[in-house]
Phi, psi and omega in degrees: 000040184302153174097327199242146195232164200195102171259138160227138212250094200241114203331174173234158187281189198248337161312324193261351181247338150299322160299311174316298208280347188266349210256320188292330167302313175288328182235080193278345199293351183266132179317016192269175177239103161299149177237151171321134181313325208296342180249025138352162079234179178257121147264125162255123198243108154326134195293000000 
């Protein structure tokens, strides 16, 4: 499968988008673009 890549994308609980959001508030001074907690996830990308 050279070439081809395959993400899967699995929701974060609302316990893990509450931390997320609580962590973007303490390091608001880094250059990220936050997006709605509702499109949180986890990618899991294979080495």
């Amino acid at each position: 499968m050279a070439g081809h890549r395959l993400f899967l994308a699995i929701g974060a609980s609302e316990k893990l988008q509450s931390a997320a959001q609580s962590w973007l508030r303490k390091h608001a001074q880094f250059p990220v673009r936050p997006q709605r907690l509702k499109n949180l996830h986890i990618t899991l990308v294979p080495p």
